[in-house]
C-alpha positions as CSV (number, residue, x, y, z in Angstrom):
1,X,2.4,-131.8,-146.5
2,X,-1.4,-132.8,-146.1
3,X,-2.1,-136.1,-145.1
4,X,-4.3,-138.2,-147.1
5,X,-7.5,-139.6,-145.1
6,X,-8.7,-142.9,-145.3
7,X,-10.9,-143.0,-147.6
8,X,-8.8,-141.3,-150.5
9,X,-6.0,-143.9,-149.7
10,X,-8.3,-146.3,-150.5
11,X,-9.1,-144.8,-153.9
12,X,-5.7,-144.2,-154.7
13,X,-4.9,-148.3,-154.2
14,X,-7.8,-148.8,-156.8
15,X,-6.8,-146.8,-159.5
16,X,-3.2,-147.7,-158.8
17,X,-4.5,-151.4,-159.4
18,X,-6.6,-150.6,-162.2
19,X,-3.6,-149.0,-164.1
20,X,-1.7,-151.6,-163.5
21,X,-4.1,-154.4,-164.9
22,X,-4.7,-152.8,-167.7
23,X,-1.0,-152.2,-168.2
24,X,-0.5,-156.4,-167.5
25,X,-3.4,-156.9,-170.1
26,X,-2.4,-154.7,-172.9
27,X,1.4,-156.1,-172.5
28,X,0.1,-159.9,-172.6
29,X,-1.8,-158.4,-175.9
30,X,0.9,-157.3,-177.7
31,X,3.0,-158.9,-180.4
32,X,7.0,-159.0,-179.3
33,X,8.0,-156.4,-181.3
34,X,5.6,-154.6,-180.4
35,X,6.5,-155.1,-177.1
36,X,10.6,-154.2,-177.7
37,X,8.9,-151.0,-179.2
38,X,6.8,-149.7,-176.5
39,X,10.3,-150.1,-174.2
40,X,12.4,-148.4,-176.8
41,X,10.0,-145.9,-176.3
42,X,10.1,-145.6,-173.0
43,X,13.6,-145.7,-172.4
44,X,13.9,-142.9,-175.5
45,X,11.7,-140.3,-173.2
46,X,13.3,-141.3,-170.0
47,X,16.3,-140.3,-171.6
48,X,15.1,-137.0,-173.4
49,X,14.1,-136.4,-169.7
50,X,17.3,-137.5,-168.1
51,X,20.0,-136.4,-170.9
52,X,22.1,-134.0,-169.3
53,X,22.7,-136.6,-166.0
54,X,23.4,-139.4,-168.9
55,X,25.8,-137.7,-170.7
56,X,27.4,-135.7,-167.7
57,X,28.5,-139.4,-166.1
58,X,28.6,-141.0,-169.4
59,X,32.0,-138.1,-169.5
60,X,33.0,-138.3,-166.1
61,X,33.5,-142.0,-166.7
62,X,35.3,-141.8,-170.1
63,X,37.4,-138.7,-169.1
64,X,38.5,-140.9,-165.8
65,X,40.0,-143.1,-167.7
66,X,42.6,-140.5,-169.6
67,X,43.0,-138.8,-165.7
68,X,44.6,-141.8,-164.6
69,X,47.1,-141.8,-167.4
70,X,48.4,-138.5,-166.7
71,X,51.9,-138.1,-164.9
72,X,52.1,-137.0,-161.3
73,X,52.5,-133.9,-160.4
74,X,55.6,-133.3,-158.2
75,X,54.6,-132.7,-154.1
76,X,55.6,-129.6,-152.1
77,X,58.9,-129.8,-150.5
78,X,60.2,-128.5,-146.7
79,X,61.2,-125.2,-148.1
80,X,58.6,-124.6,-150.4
81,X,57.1,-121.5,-150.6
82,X,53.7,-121.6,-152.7
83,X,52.2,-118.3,-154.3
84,X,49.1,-118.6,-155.6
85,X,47.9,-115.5,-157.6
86,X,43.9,-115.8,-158.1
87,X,42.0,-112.9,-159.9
88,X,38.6,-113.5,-157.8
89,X,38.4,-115.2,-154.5
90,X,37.4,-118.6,-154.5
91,X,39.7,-118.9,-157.3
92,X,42.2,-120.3,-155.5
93,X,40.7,-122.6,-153.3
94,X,39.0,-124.0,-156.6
95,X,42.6,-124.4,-158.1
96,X,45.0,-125.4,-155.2
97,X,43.4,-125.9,-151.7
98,X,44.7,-129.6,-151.8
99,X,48.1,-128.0,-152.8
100,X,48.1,-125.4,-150.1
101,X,47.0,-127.9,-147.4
102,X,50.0,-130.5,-148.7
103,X,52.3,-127.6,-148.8
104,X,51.7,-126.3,-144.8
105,X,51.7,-130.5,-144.2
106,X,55.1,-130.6,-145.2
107,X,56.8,-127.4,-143.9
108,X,56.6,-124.6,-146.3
109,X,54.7,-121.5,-146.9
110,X,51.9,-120.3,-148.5
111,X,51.2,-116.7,-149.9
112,X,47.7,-116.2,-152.0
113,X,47.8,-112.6,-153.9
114,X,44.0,-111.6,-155.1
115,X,44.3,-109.0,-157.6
116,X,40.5,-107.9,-157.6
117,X,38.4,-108.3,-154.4
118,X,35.2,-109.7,-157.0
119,X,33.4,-106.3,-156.9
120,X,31.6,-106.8,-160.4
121,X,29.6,-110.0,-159.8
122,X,25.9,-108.1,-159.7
123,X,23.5,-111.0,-158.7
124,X,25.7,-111.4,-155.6
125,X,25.6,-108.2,-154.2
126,X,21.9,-109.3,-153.8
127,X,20.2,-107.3,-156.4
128,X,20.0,-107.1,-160.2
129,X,20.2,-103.3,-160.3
130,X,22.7,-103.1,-156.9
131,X,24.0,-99.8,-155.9
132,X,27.8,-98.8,-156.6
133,X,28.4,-98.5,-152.7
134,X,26.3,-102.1,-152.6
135,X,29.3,-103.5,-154.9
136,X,31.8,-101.9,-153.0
137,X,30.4,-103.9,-149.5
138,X,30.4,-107.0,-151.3
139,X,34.4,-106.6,-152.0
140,X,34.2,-106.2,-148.5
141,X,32.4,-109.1,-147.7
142,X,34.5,-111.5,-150.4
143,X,37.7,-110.1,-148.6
144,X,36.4,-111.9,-145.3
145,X,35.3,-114.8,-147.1
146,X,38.4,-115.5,-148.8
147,X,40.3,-115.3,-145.2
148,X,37.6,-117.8,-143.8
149,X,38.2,-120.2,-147.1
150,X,42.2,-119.9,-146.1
151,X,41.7,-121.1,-142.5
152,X,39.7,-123.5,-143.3
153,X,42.4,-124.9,-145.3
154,X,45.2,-123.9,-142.1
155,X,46.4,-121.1,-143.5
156,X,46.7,-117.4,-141.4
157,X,44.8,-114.5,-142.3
158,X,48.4,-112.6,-143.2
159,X,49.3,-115.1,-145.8
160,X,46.4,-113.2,-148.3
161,X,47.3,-110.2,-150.0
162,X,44.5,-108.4,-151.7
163,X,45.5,-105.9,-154.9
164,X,41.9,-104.1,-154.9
165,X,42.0,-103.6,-158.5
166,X,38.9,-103.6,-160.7
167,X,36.8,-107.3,-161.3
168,X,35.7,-107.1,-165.0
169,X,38.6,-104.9,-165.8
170,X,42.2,-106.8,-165.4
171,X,41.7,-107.6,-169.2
172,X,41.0,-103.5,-170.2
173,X,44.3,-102.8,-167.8
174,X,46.5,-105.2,-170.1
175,X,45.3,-103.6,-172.9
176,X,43.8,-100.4,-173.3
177,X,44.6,-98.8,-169.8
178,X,48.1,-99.9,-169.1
179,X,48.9,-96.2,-168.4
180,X,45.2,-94.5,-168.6
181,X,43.2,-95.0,-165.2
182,X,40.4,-96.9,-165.7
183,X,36.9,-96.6,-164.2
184,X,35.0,-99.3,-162.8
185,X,31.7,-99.0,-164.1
186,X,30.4,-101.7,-161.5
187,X,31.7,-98.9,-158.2
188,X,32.5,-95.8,-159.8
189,X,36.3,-96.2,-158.4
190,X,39.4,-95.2,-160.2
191,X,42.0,-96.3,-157.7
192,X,42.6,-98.8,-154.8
193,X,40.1,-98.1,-151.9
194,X,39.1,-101.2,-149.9
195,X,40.4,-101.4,-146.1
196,X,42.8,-104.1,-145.8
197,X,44.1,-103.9,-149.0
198,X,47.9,-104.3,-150.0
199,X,47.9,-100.6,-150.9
200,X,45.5,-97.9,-150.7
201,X,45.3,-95.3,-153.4
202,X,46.8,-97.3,-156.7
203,X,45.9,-96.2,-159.7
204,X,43.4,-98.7,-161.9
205,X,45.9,-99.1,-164.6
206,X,48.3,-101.7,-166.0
207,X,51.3,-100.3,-165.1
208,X,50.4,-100.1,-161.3
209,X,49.4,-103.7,-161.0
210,X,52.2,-104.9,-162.9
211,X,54.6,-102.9,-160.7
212,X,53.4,-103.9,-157.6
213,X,53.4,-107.8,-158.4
214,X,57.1,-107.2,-159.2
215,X,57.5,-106.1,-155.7
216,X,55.6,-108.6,-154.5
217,X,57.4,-111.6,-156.1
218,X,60.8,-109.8,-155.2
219,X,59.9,-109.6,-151.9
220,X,58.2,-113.2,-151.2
221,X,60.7,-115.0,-153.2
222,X,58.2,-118.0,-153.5
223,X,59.9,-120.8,-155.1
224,X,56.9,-121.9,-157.0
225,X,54.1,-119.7,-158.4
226,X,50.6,-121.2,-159.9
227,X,48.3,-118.9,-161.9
228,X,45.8,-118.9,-164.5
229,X,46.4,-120.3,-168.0
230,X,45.6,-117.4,-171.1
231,X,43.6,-120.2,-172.4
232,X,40.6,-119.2,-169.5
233,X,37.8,-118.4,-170.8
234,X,37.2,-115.9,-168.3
235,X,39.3,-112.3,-169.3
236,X,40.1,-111.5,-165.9
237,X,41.6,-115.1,-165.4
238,X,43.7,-114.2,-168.9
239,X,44.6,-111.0,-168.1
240,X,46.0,-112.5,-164.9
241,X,48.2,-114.7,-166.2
242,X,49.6,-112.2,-168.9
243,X,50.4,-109.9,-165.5
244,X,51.7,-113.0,-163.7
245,X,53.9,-114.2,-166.4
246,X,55.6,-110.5,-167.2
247,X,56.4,-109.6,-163.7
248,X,58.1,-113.2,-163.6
249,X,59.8,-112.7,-166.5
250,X,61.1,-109.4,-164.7
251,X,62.2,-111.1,-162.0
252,X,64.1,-114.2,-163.9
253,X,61.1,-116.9,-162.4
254,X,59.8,-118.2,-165.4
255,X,60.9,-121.4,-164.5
256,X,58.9,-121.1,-161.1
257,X,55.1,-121.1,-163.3
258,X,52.7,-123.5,-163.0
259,X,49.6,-123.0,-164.5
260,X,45.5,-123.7,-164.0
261,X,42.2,-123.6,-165.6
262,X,38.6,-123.2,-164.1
263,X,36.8,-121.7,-167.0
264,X,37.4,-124.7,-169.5
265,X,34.6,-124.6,-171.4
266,X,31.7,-125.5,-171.7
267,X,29.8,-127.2,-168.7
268,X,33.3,-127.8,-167.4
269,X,34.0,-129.6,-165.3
270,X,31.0,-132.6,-165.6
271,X,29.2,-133.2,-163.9
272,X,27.8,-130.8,-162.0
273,X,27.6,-130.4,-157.8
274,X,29.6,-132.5,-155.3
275,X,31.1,-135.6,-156.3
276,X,34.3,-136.0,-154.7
277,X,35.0,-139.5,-155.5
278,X,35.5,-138.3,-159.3
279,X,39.0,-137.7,-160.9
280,X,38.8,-133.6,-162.4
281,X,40.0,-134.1,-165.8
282,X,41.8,-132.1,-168.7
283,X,39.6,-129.0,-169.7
284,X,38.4,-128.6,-173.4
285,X,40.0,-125.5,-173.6
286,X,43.3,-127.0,-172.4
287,X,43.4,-129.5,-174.9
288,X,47.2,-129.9,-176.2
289,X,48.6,-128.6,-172.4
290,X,51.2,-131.0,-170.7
291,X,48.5,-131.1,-167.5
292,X,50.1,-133.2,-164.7
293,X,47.3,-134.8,-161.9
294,X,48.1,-134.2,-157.9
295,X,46.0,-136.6,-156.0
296,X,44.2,-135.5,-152.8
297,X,43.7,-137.5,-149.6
298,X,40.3,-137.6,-148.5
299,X,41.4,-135.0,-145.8
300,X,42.5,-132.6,-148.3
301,X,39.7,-132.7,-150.0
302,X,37.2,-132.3,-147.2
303,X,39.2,-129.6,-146.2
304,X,38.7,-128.1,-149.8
305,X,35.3,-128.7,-150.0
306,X,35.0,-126.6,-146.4
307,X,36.9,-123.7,-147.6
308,X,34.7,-123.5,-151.2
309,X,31.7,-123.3,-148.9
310,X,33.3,-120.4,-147.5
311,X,32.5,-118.6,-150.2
312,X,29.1,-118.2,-149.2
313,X,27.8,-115.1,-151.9
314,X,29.4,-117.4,-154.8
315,X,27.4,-120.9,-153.3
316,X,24.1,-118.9,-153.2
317,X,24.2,-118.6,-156.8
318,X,27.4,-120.8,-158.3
319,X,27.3,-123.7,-155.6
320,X,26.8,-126.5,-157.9
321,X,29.6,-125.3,-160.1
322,X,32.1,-124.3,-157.5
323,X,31.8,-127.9,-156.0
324,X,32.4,-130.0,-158.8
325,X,35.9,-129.1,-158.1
326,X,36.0,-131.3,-155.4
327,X,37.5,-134.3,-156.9
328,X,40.3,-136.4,-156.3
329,X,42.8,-134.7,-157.7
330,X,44.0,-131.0,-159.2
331,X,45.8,-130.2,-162.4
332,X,48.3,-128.0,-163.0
333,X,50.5,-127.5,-166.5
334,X,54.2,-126.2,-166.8
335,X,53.1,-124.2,-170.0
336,X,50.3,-121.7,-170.1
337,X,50.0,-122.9,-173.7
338,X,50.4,-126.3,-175.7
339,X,53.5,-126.0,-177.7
340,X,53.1,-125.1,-181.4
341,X,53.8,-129.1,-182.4
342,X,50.4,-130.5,-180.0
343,X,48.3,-128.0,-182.3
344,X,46.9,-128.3,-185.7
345,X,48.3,-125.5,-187.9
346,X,44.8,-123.8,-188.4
347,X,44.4,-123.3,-184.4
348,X,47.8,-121.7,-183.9
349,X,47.0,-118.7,-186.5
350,X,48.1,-120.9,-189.5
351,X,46.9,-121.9,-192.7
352,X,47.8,-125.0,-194.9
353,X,47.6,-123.8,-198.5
354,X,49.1,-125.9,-201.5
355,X,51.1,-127.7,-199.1
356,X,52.9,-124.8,-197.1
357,X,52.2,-122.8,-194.0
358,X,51.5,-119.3,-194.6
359,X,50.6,-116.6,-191.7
């Protein structure tokens, strides 16, 4: 920055003191309401100008309030054995890092199953127009940084599990390719392929990824499973925990679920960028859901905000979003969806005609 010489300092100090005479004159000038006016007016464009800050603390303070209200949620005990099943990485350090720390803290295990390797996000792979095999080194590169976002929280490199199946699909393989393979249109693949991956050579469909959570959940025997709510607004985060909750069910582990939410809604969670001396409150989009608060100690949630910066392709681009999920506490929910009595009747599929519900 240039600095300024002498003699322009000097004529900044003079117009600076004729502005501000002429302000003092005018203001002893004016009648009072005239002068209430000209600060209503001021104070209206500073907060045209300032809005979005207003209102985002104007909710953080309002929604704290309801945060403290909620129950506890229950802590990890010697033998538990936590498996987290995120459909991106960062997912789960965004849901659970303070859970995964407190588990490790008090004896038990920790297994984190990624069922894509995030190989559709575009703008990360450095280019708007990237190359299929430029996608493919990014699911590389996510792989690493999901195992550096794990340390950082104390947990081993062999407690990930990566699935390889296709970001921006999970959704199509629930649906529409349950038995068809599916192509990703972000790599051109059609099956597993990345090194390091649970196993090589799956097929992209439904049936495959259902089939080898099965046998991962029979084999880990975790005694408490969080995943995704269907109320995400995100279709790989749904798709995940429509997966999650039928290979349970397979297995008889229903009552093992625990559920979480990062795409809320919108702007969620306000406000925006670090602010870890916030409560993270109830998303919009899981209004009606039993959500229980587990507070973090300000370890865990320096730890957590270490192992979000991990993520270092996702900060470039989703920084101030990723770490507004450093806050005091997380939120889980027992049911992926608020039961049918916490909705109104229209939300649920229902109408109210003449007095009776109709489908």
């Amino acid at each position: 920055m240039r600095r300024l010489a002498p003699w322009q300092w000097l004529l900044l100090l003079l117009a600076l003191y004729l502005f501000l005479a002429e302000a003092l004159r005018l203001w002893l000038g004016l009648l009072w309401a005239e002068r209430v006016g000209l600060v209503l007016a001021a104070l209206g464009v500073w907060a045209f100008v300032n809005g979005r800050f207003i209102f985002a603390y104007y909710h953080a303070l309002a929604t704290s309030l309801r945060v403290r209200r909620l129950p506890v949620a229950p802590g990890p005990g010697p033998g538990e054995h936590l498996l987290v099943l995120a459909p991106h990485p960062d997912d789960e350090v965004l849901a659970a890092a303070g859970l995964m720390r407190r588990t490790l803290e008090a004896g038990g295990r920790v297994s984190v199953v990624y069922l894509t390797s995030g190989d559709a996000f575009d703008l990360a792979a450095g280019s708007p127009l990237p190359s299929k095999e430029a996608m493919r080194r990014l699911a590389l590169r996510r792989m690493v940084e999901a195992w550096r976002g794990l340390e950082a929280v104390g947990l081993p490199r062999d407690s990930a599990y990566f699935l390889g199946f296709p970001d921006q699909g999970l959704f199509a393989l629930f649906t529409t390719h349950y038995y068809l393979p599916y192509e990703s249109p972000y790599t051109g693949l059609k099956a597993v392929a990345y090194r390091g991956s649970y196993r090589l050579g799956l097929p992209y469909t439904g049936k495959a990824l259902e089939a080898i959570l099965v046998e991962l959940l029979s084999s880990l025997k975790p005694t408490r499973i969080l995943l995704p709510s269907p109320l995400d607004a995100h279709r790989d985060h749904q798709a995940t925990g429509y997966f999650g909750m039928q290979a349970a069910a397979s297995l008889g582990m229903e009552d093992r679920l625990e559920y979480y939410l990062i795409h809320g809604g919108y702007q969620y969670p306000l406000p925006k960028g670090l602010h870890p001396r916030l409560p993270l409150y109830p998303p919009p989009r899981g209004r009606g859901l039993p959500w229980r608060r587990f507070p973090l100690t300000e370890e865990e949630v320096r730890l957590k905000e270490k192992a979000i910066r991990a993520h270092k392709s996702q900060m470039r681009l989703l920084g101030r979003f990723l770490l507004a999920f450093v806050r005091q506490n997380e939120l889980y929910s027992p049911l992926p969806i608020p039961a049918r009595e916490a909705l109104a009747p229209e939300e649920e599929g229902w109408a109210v005609l003449e007095g009776r519900e109709v489908l």
